[in-house]
N, C-alpha and C positions, 0 to 999 in steps of 0.2 A: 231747902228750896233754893236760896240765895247760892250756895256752893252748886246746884245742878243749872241755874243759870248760868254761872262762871264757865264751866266746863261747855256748857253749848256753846258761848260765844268764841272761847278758845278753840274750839271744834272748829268754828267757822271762818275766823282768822290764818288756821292753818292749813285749810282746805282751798280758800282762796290765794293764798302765795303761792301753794302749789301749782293748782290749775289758772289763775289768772283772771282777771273778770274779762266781759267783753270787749270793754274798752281797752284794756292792756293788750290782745288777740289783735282789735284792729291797729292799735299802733304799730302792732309789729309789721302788720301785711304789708309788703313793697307797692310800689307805685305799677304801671301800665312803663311796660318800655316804649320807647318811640319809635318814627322809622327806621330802620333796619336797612344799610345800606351796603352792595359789594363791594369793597374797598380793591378788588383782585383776582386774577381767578390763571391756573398755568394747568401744565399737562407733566406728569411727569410716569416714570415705571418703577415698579419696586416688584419683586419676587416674580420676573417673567411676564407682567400684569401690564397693563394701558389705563393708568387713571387719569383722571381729573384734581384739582384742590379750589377752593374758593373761600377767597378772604372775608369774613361780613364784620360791623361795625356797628355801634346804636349809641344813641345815649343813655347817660347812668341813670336809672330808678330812684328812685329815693327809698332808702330803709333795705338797700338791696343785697345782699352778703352774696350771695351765688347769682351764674344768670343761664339757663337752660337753653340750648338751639335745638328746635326739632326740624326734621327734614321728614320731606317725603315726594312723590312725583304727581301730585296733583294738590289741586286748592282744596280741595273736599279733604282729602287723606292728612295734610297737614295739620289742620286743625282737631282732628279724632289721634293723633298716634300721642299714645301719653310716655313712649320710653324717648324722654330727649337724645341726642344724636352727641351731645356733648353738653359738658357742666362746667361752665367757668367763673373764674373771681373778677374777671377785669370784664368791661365790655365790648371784647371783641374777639371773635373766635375765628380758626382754619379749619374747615371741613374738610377732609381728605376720603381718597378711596373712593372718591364717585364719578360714576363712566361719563366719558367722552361724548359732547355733541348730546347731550341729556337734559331734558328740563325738571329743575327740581323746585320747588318752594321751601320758602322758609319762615319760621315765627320763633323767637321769643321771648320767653319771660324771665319777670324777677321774682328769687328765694332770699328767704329772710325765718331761717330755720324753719319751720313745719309748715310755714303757710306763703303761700306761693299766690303773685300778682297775676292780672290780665294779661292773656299774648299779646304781643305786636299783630300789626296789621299782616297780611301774608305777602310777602313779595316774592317773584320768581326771578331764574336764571338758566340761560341754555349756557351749560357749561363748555367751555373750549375744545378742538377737534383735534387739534396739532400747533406746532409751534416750533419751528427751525432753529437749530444754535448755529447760528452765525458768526462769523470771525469779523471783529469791529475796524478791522483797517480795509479789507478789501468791499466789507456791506455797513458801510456806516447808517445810525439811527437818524434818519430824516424830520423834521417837525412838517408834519404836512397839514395843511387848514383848507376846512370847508368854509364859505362862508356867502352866505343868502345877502346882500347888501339891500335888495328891496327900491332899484332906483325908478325903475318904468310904473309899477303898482301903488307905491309907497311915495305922501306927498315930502315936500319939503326937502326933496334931494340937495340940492344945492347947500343948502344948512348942514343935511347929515352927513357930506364927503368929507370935508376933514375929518370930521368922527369918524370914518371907516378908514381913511390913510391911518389917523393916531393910530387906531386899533392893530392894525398889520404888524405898526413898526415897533407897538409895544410889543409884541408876542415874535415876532421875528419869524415867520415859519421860512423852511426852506424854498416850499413850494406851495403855492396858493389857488384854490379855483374858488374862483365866484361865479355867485347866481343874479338871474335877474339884474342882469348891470348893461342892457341895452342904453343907457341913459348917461353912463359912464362914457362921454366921449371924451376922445383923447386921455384914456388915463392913465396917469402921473404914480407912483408911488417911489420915492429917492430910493434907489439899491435894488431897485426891482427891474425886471425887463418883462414884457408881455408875450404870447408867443402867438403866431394865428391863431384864430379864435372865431366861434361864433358870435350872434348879436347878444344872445342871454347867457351863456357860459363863456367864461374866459380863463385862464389860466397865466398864474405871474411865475417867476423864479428868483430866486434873492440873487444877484448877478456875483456876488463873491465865493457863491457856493458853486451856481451850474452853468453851463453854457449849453447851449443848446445842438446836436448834433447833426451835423452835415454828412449828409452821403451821395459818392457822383452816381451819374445815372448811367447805365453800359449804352454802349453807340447805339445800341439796336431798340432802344426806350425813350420814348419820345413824351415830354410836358409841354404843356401851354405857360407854363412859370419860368421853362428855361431860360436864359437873358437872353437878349439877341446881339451878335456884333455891330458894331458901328466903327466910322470913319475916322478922321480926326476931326472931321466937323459933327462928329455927333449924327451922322445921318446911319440910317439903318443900311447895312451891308444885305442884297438879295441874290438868289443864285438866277442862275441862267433863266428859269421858269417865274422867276418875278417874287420868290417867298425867302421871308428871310433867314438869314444865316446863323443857327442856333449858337451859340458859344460851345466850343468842346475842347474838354470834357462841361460838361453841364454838372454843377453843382448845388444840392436844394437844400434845404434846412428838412431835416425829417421828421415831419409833421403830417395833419387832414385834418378832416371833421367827417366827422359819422352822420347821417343826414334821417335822427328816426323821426317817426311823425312826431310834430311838437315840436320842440324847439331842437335845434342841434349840438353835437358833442363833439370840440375838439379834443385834439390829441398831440402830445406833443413827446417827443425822444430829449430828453436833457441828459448831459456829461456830469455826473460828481467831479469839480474839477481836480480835488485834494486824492480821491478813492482813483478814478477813473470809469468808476461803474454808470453802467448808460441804462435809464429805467424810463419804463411810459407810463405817463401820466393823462390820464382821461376825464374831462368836466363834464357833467352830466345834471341833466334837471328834468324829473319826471312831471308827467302831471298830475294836478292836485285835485282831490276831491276820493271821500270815502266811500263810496260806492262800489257793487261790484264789475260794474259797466268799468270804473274808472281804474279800478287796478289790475284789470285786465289789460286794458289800453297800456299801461306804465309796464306790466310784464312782456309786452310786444315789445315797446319801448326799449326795454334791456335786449332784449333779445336781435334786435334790429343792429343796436349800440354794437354788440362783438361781432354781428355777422358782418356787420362790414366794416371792423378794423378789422379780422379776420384777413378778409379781400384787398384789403390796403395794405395790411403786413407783405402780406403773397408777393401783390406788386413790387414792394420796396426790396423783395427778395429776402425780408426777415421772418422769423417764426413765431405767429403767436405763443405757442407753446412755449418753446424755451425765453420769448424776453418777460422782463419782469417788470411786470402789469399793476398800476394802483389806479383805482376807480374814484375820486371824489365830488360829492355833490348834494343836491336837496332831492331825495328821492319819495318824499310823501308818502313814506307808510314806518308804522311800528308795530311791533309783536300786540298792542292794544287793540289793534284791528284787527276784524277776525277772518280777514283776506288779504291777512300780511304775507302768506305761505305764496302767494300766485309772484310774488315778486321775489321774495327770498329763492322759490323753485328756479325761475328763474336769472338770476345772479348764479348760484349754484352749478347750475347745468354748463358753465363756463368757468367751474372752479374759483368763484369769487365769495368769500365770508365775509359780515359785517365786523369791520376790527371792534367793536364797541364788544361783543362775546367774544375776543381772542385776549380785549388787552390783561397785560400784570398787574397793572395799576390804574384805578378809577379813580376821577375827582366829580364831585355833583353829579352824582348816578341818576337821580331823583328829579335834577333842575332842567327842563327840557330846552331843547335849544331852540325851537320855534317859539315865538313869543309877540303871539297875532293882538294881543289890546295892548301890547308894550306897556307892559307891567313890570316897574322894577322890582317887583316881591316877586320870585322863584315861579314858576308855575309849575307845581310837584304831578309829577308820574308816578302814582305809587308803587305799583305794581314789578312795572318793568322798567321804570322809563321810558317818554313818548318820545323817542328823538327822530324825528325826519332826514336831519342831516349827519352825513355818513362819510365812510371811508372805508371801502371794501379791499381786502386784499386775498393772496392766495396764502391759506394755514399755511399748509405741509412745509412754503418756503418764505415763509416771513416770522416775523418775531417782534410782536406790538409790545411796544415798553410799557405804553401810558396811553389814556384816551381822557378828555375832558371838555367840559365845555367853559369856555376860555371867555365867557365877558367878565367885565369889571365890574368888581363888587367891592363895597364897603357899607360893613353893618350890618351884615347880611341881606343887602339887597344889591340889584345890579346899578353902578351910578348911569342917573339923568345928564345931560337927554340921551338918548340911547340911541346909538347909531343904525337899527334897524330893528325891523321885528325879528331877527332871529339873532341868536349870540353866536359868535364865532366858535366851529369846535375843531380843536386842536389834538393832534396824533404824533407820538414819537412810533415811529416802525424802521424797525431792518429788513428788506426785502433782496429777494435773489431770485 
């Protein structure tokens, strides 16, 4: 009896090293990945084909040895497809081979031999459409910033303007438009010059980078801007009919303002002074509120915006079409919205993409740039990121390096006091 007990226990000793108890099983399970972030996304061809690729990123799992990315084209479909799309050791994978201008989702998980952790959350991305190789001497890569500064809405201006001068001059863009800075009078920023401007949109340019382009006006084209001649005493020169005497040739800096309902959008013609390349640059601030009343209003909005720089290009005798057009501003909508389409249509309908789906390179995909309780803890987008503010340009002939949103952080939080409720966001692009 004593030897058939022996042999059961030995039975049972080595039944369990083989299979393991349950406690051993859950040690092994890996952790829940975290969120899951684009880190990238380009266009390229291989065998006659037009893909897409997209870089994604997570944090490590714990207990994690493999880490699984499933893809698919809807939130429902991603979490049912059980063959992963890729299996990797490190936490961060390249998806390739997926079409252009596509939304796809994505989740994954962690492997730790047989037994396989919790998905990530799903997050999505409309993959990029086109993307231009440019030659970097004649289209240099611009740092261009959006930036909502919050002076007429938002108390305590006068406190928050050095905080928004600091901010410019840390990040240095080349070209800057802000929002909401009706409140900003006379503003200063050292190495900056302003260009016409509305009361809520305005637009800067780093003065060592651009100058701003003058064009004369032919005899037979007549402004109320033109100068007029004068005396040696400074008196105005009139003709025989009593009106004064234009200067000619009449020379104007080439600029406007777009006049849609809301607030208005100027526009401004700047010289790359190093390149020589001459691109237009456009401030724009839709209105706010999620409604569908309201982003119809903001789709008139856009629409209003190009049809009459359209009409002002005509004038000026230049081409919408061929100059090279960059749109920045706080335009109040994101793919979160489910009548985000009525403004992306149209932007679109005038060849304009949001560079956030073109760039190479993402920073804080997740960290929204509007940041309405001014919190300096992140306020996370999971899905798509909610970002309001933007930088549209044309795919087919530009080439966004990077896109990010550019407040300062330390600790992982953005630092106090915080110069406005939205954080500055920052674009490298080559456009043509």
């Amino acid at each position: 009896m004593r030897l058939r007990l022996l042999g059961c226990a030995l039975i049972a000793v080595l039944t369990a090293a083989m299979l393991g108890t349950p406690a051993d099983a859950a040690s092994k399970k890996p952790g829940t990945v975290g969120l899951v972030s684009v880190t990238g996304a380009s266009t390229y061809a291989s065998g006659g084909k037009q893909y897409a690729k997209v870089k994604l990123a997570w944090p490590r799992a714990t207990r994690a040895k493999k880490y699984q990315v499933f893809v698919a084209y809807s939130r429902e479909k991603v979490s049912q497809v059980t063959r992963p799309r890729a299996t990797v050791k490190s936490p961060k994978a390249t998806i390739t081979k997926l079409k252009r201008n596509r939304t796809y989702w994505f989740q994954v998980r962690a492997v730790n031999g047989k037994s396989a952790g919790k998905r990530s959350a799903r997050i999505a991305r409309v993959t990029p459409t086109a993307s231009a190789s440019l030659d970097t001497q004649r289209h240099p890569a611009y740092r261009l910033m959006s930036y909502n500064v919050c002076s007429n809405a938002c108390s305590r201006w006068q406190t928050r303007l050095p905080l928004v001068v600091s901010e410019v001059q840390r990040l240095r863009p080349d070209v800057l438009a802000v929002q909401e800075a009706s409140q900003w009078r006379g503003a200063v920023i050292p190495g900056y010059t302003e260009t016409l401007g509305g009361k809520d949109n305005r637009i800067f340019y780093r003065t060592a980078a651009f100058e701003q382009v003058q064009q004369e006006l032919p005899p037979e084209q007549e402004s109320a801007e033109c100068p007029v001649m004068r005396d040696s005493r400074n008196r105005v020169l009139r003709d025989d009919e009593g009106e004064p005497v234009p200067v000619d040739p009449c020379v104007l800096p080439l600029d406007g303002i777009t006049d849609p309902p809301g607030k208005a959008a100027p526009w401004a013609m700047l010289r790359h002074r190093a390149s020589g390349q001459e691109v237009l640059f456009v401030g724009a601030h839709l209105l706010t509120g999620s409604s569908n009343a309201n982003a119809r209003y903001r789709a008139s909005q856009a629409n209003d915006i190009f049809t009459q720089l359209q009409a002002q290009l005509d004038w000026w005798g230049r081409s919408f079409a061929r100059t090279p057009i960059v749109v920045l501003g706080d335009f109040n909508t994101n793919r979160s919205r489910s009548n985000h389409a009525l403004v992306e249509t149209a932007m679109k309908r005038f060849g304009f993409w949001d560079s956030y789906e073109q760039a190479q390179s993402l920073s804080r995909q997740h960290m929204n740039t509007a940041n309405p309780k001014w919190l300096t803890k992140p306020v996370i987008g999971v899905t798509w990121g909610d970002h309001v503010d933007k930088v549209w340009v044309r795919p087919g002939r530009t080439r966004v390096l990077s896109w990010t949103n550019a407040g300062k952080m330390a600790g992982g939080r953005f630092v106090a006091p915080l110069p406005s409720d939205h954080h500055p966001l920052l674009v490298r692009a080559q456009v043509s």
